[in-house]
C-alpha positions as a Markdown table, in Angstrom:
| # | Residue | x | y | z |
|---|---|---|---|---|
| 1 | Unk | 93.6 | 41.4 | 19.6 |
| 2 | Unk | 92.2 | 43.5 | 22.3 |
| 3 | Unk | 94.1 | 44.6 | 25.4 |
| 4 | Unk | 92.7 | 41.9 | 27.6 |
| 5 | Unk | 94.0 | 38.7 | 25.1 |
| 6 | Unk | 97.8 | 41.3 | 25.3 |
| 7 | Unk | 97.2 | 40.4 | 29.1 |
| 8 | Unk | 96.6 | 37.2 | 29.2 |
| 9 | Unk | 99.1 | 36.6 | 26.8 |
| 10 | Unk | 101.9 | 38.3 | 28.6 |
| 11 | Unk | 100.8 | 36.7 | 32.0 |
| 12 | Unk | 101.0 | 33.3 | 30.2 |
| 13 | Unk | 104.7 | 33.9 | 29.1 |
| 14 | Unk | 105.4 | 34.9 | 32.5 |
| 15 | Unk | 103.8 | 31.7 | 34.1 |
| 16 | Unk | 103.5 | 29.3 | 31.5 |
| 17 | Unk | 100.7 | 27.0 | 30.8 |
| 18 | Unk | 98.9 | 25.0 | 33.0 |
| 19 | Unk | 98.9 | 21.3 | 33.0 |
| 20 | Unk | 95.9 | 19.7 | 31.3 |
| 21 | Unk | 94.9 | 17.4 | 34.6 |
| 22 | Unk | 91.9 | 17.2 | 36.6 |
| 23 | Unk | 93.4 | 19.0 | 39.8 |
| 24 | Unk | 94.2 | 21.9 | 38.1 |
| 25 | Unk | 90.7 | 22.6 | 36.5 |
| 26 | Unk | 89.4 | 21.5 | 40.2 |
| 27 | Unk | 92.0 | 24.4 | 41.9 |
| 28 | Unk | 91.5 | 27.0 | 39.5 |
| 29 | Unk | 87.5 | 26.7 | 39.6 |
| 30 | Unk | 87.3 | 26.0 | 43.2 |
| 31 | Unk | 89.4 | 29.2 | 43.7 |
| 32 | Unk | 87.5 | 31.5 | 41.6 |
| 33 | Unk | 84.6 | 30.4 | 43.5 |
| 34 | Unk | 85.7 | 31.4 | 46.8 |
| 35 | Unk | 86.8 | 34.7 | 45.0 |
| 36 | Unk | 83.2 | 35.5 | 44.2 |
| 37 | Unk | 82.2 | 34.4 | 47.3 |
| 38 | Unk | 84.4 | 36.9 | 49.1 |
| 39 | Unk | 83.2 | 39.6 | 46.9 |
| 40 | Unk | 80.2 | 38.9 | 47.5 |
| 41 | Unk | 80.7 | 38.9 | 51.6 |
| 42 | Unk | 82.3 | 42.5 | 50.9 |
| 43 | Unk | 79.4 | 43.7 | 49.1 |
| 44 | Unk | 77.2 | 42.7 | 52.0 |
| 45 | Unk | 79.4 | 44.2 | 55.1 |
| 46 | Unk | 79.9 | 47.4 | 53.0 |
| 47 | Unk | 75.7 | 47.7 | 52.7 |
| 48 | Unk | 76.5 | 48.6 | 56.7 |
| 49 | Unk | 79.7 | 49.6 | 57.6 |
| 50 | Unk | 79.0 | 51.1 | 60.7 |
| 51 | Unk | 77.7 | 47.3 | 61.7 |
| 52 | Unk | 80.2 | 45.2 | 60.7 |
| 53 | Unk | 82.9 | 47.6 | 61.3 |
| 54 | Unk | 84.5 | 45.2 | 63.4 |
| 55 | Unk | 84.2 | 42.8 | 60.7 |
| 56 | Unk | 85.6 | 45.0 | 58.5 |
| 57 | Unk | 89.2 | 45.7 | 60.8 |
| 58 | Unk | 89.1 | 41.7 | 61.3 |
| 59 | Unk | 89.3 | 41.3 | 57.3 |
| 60 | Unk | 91.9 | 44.3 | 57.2 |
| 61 | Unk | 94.4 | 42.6 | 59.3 |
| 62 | Unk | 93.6 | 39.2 | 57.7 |
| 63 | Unk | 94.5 | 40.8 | 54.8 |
| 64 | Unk | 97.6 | 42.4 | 56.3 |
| 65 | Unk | 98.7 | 38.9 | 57.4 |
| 66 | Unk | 97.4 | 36.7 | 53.8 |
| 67 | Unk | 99.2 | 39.2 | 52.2 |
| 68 | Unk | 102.8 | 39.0 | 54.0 |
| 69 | Unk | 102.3 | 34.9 | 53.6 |
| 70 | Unk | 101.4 | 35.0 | 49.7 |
| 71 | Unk | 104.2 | 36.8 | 49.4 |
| 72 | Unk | 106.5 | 34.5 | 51.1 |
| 73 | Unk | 104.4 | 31.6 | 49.1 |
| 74 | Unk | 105.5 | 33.1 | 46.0 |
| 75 | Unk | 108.9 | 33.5 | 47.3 |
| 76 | Unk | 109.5 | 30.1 | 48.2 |
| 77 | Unk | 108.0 | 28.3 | 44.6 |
| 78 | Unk | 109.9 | 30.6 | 42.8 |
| 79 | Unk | 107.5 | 33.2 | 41.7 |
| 80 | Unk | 108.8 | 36.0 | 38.9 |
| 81 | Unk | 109.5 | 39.2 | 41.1 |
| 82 | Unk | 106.9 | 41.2 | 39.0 |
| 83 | Unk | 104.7 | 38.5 | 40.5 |
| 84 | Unk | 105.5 | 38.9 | 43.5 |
| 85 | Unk | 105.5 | 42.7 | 43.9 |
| 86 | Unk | 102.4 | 42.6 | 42.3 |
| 87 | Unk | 100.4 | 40.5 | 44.6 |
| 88 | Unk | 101.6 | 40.1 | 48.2 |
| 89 | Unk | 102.7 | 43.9 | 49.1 |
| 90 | Unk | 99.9 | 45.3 | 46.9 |
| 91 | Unk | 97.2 | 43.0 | 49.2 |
| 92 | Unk | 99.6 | 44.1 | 52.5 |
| 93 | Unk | 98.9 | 47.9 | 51.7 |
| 94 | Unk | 95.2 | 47.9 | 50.8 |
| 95 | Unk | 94.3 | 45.9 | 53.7 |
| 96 | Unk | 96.4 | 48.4 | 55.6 |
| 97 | Unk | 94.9 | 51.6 | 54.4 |
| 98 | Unk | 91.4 | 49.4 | 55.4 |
| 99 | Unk | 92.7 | 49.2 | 59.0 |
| 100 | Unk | 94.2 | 53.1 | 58.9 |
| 101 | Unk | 90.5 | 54.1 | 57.7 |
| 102 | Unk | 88.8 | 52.3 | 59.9 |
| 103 | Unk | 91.1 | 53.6 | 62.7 |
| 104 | Unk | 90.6 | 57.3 | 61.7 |
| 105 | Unk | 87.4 | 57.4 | 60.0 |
| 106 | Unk | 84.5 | 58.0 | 62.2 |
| 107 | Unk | 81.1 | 56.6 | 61.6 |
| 108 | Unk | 78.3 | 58.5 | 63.4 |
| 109 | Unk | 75.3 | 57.2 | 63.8 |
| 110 | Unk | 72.7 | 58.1 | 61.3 |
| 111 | Unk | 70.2 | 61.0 | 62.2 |
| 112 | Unk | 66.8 | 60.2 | 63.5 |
| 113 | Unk | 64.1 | 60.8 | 61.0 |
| 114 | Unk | 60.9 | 62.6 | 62.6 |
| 115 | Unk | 58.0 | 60.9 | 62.8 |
């Protein structure tokens, strides 16, 4: 068993299995779509930060705000706490460091290239 199946295995104990009925395959697929959808949006703004910076300190605060509400998501359907630590806080303090970097970073504008 590599350390992947451990994982899984130990993330299974901690939620138990999932119901075998069609909304559940129809949540968990639909979500895992719009996961790879929003990676792929990040892949595109970070091809030009400088252009969708404000894009980017949009997403950072959405993130801020998704984050505090998972958390009280979790709260409220009984989540295990190592759940909850794990994903709330930890999506409150990268979208945070986001926002801090795009507050402090500066992004000059790139240098001319002669002609």
């Amino acid at each position: 068993m590599n350390r992947y199946e451990r994982i899984l295995i130990w993330l299974l104990r901690i939620l138990g299995e999932l119901p075998h009925v069609p909304i559940v395959g129809y949540l968990t697929r639909s979500l895992s779509a719009i996961y790879a959808l929003h990676g792929a949006l990040l892949v595109f703004i970070a091809s030009d930060v400088r252009r969708f910076l404000p894009v980017v300190r949009f997403l950072a605060v959405a993130g801020v705000v998704f984050g505090a509400v998972m958390l009280g998501i979790d709260y409220f359907v009984g989540m295990s706490v190592p759940w909850m630590v794990g994903e709330g806080p930890s999506v409150v303090v990268f979208s945070a460091v986001i926002l801090w970097l795009t507050g402090r970073k500066r992004f000059p504008a790139p240098a001319a290239t002669a002609t």
